[in-house]
DOGU-940353 format. One record per atom (N, C-alpha, C): residue in one letter; atom name; x, y, z. Coordinates in nm, 2 decimals. Each point is the difference from the previous one (the first is absolute). Layout:
<nodes>
+--------+-------+--------+--------+--------+
: residu : atome :      u :      v :      w :
+--------+-------+--------+--------+--------+
:      A :    CA :      X :      Y :      Z :
...
+--------+-------+--------+--------+--------+
</nodes>
This chain:
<nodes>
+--------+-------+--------+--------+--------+
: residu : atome :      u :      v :      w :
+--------+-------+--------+--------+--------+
:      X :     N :  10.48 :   4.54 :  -1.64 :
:      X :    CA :   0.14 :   0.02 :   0.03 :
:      X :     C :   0.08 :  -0.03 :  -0.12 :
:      X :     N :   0.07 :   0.12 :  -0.03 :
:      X :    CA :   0.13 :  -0.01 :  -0.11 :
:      X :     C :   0.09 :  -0.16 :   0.04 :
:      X :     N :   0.06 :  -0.03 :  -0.09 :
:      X :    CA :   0.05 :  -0.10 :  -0.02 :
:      X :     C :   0.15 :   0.05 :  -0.07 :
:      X :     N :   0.13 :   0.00 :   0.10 :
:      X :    CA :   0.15 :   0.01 :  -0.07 :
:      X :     C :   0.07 :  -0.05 :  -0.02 :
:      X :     N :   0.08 :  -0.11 :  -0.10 :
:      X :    CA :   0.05 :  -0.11 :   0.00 :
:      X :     C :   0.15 :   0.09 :   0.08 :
:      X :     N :   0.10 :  -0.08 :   0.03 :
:      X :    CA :   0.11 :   0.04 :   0.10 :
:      X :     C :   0.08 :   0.10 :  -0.06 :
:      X :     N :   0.02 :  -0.06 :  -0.15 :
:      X :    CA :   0.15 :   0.14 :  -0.06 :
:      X :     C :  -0.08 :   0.13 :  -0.03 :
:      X :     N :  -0.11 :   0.01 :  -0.02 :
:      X :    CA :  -0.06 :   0.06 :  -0.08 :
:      X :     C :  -0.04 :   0.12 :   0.16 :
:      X :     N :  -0.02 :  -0.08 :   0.12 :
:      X :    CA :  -0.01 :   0.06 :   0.15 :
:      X :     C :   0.13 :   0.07 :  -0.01 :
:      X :     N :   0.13 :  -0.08 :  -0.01 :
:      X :    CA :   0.10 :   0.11 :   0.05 :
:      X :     C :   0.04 :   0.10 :  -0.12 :
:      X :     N :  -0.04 :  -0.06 :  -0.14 :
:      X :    CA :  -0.01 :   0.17 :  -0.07 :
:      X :     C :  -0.05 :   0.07 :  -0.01 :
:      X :     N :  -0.10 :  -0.01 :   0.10 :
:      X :    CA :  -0.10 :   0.12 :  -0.03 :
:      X :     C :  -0.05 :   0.03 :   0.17 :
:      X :     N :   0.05 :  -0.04 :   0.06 :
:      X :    CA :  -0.02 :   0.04 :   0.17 :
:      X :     C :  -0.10 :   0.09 :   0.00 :
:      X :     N :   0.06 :   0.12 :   0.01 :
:      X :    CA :  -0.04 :   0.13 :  -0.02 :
:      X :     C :  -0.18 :   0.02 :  -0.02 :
:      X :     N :  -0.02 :  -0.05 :  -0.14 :
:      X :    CA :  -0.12 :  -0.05 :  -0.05 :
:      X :     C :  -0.09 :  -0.09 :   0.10 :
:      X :     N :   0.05 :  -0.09 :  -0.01 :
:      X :    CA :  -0.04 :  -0.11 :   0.13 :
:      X :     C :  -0.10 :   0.06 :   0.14 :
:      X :     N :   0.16 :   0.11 :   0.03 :
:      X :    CA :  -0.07 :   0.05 :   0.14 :
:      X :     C :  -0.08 :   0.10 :   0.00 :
:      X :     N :   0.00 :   0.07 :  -0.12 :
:      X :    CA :  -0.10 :   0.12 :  -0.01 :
:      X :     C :  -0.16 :  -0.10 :  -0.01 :
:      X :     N :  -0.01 :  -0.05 :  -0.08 :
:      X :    CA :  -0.11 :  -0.13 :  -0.03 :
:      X :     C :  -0.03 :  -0.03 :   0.13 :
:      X :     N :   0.03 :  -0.04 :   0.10 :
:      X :    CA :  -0.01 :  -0.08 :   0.13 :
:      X :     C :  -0.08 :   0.16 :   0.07 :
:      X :     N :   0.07 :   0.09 :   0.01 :
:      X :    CA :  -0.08 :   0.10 :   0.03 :
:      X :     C :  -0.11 :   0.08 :  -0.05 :
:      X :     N :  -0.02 :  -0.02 :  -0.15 :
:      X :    CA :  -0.10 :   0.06 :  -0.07 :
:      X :     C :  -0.12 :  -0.10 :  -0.04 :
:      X :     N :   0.05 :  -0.12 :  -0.02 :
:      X :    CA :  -0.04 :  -0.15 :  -0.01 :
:      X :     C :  -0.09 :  -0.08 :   0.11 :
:      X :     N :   0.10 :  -0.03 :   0.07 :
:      X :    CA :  -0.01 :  -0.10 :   0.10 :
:      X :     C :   0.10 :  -0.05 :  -0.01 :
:      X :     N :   0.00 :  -0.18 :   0.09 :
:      X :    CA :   0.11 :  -0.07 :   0.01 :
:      X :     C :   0.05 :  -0.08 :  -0.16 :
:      X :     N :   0.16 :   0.03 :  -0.04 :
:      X :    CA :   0.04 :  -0.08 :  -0.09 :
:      X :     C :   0.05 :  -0.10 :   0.06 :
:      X :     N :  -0.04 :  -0.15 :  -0.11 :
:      X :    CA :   0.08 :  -0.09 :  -0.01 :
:      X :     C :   0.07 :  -0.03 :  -0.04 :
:      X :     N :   0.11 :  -0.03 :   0.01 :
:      X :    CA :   0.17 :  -0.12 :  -0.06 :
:      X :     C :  -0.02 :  -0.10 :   0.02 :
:      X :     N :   0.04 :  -0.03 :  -0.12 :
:      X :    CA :  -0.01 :  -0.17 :  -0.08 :
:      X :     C :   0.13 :  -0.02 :  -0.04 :
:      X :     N :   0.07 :  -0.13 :   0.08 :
:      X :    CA :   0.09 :  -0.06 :  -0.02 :
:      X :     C :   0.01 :  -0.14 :  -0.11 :
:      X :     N :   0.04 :  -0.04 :  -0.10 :
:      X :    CA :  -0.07 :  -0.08 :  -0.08 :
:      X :     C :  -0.11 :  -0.04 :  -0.02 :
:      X :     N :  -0.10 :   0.09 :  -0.01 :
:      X :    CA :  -0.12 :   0.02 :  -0.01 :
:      X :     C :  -0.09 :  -0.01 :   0.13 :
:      X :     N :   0.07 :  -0.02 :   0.09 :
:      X :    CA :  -0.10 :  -0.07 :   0.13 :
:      X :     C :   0.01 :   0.13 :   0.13 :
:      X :     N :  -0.10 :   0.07 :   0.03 :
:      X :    CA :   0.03 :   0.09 :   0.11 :
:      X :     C :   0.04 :   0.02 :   0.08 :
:      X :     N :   0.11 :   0.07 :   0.04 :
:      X :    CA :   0.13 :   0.01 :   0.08 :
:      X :     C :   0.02 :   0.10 :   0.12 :
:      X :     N :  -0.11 :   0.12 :  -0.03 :
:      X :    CA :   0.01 :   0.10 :   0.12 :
:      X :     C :  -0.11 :   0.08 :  -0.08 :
:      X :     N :  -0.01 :   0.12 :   0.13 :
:      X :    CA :  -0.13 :   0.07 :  -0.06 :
:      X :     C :   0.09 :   0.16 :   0.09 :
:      X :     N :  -0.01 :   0.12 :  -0.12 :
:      X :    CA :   0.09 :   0.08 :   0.03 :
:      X :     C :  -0.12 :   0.13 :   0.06 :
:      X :     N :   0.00 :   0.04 :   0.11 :
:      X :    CA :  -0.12 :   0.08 :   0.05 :
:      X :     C :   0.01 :   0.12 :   0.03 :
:      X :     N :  -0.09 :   0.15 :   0.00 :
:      X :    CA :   0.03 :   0.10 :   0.02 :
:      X :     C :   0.03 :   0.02 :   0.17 :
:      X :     N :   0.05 :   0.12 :   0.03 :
:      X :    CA :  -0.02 :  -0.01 :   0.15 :
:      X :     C :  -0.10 :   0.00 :   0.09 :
:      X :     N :  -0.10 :   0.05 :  -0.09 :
:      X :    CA :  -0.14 :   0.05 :   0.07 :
:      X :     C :  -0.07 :  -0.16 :  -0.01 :
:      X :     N :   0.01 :  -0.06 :  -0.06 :
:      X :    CA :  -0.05 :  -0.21 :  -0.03 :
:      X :     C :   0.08 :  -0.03 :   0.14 :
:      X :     N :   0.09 :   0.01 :   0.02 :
:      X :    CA :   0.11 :  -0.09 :   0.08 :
:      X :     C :  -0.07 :   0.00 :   0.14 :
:      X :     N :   0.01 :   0.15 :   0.03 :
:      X :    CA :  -0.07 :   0.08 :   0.11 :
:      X :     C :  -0.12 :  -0.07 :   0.03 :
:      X :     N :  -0.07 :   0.00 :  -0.07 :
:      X :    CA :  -0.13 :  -0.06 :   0.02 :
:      X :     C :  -0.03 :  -0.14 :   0.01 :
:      X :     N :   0.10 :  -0.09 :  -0.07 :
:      X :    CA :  -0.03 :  -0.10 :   0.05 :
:      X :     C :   0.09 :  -0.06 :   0.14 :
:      X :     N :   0.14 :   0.10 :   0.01 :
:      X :    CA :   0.03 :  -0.03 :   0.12 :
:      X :     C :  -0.03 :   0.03 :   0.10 :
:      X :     N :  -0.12 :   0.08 :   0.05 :
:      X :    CA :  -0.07 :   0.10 :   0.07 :
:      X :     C :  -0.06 :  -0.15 :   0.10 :
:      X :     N :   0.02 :   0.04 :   0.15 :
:      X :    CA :   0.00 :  -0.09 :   0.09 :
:      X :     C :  -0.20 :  -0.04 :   0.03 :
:      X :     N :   0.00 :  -0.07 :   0.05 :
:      X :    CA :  -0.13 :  -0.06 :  -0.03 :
:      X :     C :  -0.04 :  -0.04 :   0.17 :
:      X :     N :  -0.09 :   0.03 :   0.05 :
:      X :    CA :   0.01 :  -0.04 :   0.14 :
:      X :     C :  -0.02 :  -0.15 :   0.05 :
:      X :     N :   0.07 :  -0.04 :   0.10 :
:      X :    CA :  -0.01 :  -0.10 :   0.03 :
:      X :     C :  -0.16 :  -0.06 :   0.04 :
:      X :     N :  -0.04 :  -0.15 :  -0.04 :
:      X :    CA :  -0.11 :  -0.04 :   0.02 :
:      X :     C :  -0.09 :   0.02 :   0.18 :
:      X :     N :   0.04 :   0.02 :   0.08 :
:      X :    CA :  -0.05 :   0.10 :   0.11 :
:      X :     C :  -0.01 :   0.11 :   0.05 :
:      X :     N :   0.06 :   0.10 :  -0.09 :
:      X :    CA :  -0.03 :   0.12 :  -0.03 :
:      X :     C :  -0.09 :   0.01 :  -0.10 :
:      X :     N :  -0.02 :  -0.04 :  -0.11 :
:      X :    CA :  -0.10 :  -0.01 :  -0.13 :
:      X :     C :  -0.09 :  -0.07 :   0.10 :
:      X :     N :  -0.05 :  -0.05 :   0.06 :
:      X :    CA :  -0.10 :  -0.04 :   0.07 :
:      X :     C :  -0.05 :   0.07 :   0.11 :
:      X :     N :   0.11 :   0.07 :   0.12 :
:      X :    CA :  -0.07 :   0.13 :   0.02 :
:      X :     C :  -0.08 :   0.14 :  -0.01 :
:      X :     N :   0.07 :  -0.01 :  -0.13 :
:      X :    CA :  -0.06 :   0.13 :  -0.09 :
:      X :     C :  -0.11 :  -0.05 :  -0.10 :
:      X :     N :  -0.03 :  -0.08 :   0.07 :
:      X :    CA :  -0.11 :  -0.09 :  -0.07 :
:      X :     C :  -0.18 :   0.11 :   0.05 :
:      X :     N :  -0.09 :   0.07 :  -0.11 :
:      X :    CA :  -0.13 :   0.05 :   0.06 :
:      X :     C :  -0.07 :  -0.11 :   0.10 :
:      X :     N :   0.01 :  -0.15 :   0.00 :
:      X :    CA :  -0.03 :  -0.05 :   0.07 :
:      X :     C :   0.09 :  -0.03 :   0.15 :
:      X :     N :   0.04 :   0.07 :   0.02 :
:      X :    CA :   0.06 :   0.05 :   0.13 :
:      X :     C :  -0.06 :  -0.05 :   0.11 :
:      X :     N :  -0.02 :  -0.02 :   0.11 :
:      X :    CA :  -0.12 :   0.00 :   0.08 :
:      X :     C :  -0.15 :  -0.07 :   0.00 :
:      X :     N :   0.02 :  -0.07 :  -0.12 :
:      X :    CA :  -0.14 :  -0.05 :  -0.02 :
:      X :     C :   0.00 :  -0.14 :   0.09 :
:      X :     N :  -0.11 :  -0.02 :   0.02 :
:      X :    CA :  -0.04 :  -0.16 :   0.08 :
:      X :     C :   0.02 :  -0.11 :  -0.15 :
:      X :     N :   0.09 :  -0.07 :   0.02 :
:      X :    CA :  -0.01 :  -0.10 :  -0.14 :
:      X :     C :   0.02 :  -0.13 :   0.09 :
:      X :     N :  -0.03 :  -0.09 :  -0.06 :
:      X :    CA :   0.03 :  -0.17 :   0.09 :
:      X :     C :   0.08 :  -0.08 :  -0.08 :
:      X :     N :   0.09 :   0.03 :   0.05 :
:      X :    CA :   0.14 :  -0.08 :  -0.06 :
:      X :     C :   0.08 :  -0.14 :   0.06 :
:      X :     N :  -0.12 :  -0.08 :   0.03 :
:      X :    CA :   0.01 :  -0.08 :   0.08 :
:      X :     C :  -0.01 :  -0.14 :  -0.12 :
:      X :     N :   0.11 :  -0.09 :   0.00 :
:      X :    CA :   0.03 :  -0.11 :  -0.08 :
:      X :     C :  -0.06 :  -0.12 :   0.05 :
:      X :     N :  -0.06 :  -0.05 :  -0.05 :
:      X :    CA :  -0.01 :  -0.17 :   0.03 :
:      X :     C :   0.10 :  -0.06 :   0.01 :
:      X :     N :  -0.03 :  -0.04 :   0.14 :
:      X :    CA :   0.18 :  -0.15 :   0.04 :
:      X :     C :  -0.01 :  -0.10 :  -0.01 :
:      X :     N :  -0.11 :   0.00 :  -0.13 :
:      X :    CA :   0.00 :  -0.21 :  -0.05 :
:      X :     C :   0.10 :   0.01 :  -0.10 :
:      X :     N :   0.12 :  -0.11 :   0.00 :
:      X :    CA :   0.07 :  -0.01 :  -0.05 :
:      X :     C :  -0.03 :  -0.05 :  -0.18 :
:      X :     N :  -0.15 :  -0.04 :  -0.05 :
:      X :    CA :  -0.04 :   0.00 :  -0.11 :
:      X :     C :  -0.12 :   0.05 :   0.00 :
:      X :     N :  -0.04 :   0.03 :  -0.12 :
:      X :    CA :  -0.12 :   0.02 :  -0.08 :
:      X :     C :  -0.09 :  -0.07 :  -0.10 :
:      X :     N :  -0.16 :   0.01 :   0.03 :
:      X :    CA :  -0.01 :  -0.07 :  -0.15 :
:      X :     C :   0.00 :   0.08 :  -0.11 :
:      X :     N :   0.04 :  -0.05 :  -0.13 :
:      X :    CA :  -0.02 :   0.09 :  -0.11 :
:      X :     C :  -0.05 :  -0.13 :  -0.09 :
:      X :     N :  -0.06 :   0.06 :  -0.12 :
:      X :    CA :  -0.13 :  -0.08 :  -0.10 :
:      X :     C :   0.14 :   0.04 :  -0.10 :
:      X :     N :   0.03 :  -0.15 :  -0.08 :
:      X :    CA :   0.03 :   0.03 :  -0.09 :
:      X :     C :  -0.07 :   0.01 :  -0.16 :
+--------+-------+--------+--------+--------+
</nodes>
């Protein structure tokens, strides 16, 4: 990932954003320390892109219908060896 310190980001934007699209994501550096990360639209998209919730991701699970034993022990400890 390119690396832009802040003045050098807003004089050269332009640059910046074509980079972020031909590149990947640029970073801004505010007194040297990482400040934002400037991304194409097609980056953004994809990491914004919805993600299914954890019982849907588990129905669409190939183990669908399988016999599994999901059955917990109700002793409130265990031994473990240290």
């Amino acid at each position: 990932m390119t690396s832009w310190q802040l003045q050098d980001a807003k004089a050269r934007l332009s640059e910046v954003i074509k980079s972020a699209v031909q590149e990947g994501p640029q970073e801004v550096t505010v007194r040297g320390k990482p400040s934002a990360v400037i991304l194409s639209v097609e980056a953004y998209q994809a990491m914004k892109k919805q993600r299914p919730d954890f019982v849907s991701f588990m129905q669409q699970s190939p183990l669908q219908g399988e016999d599994m034993d999901l059955q917990r022990s109700e002793s409130l400890t265990r031994d473990i060896s240290l």
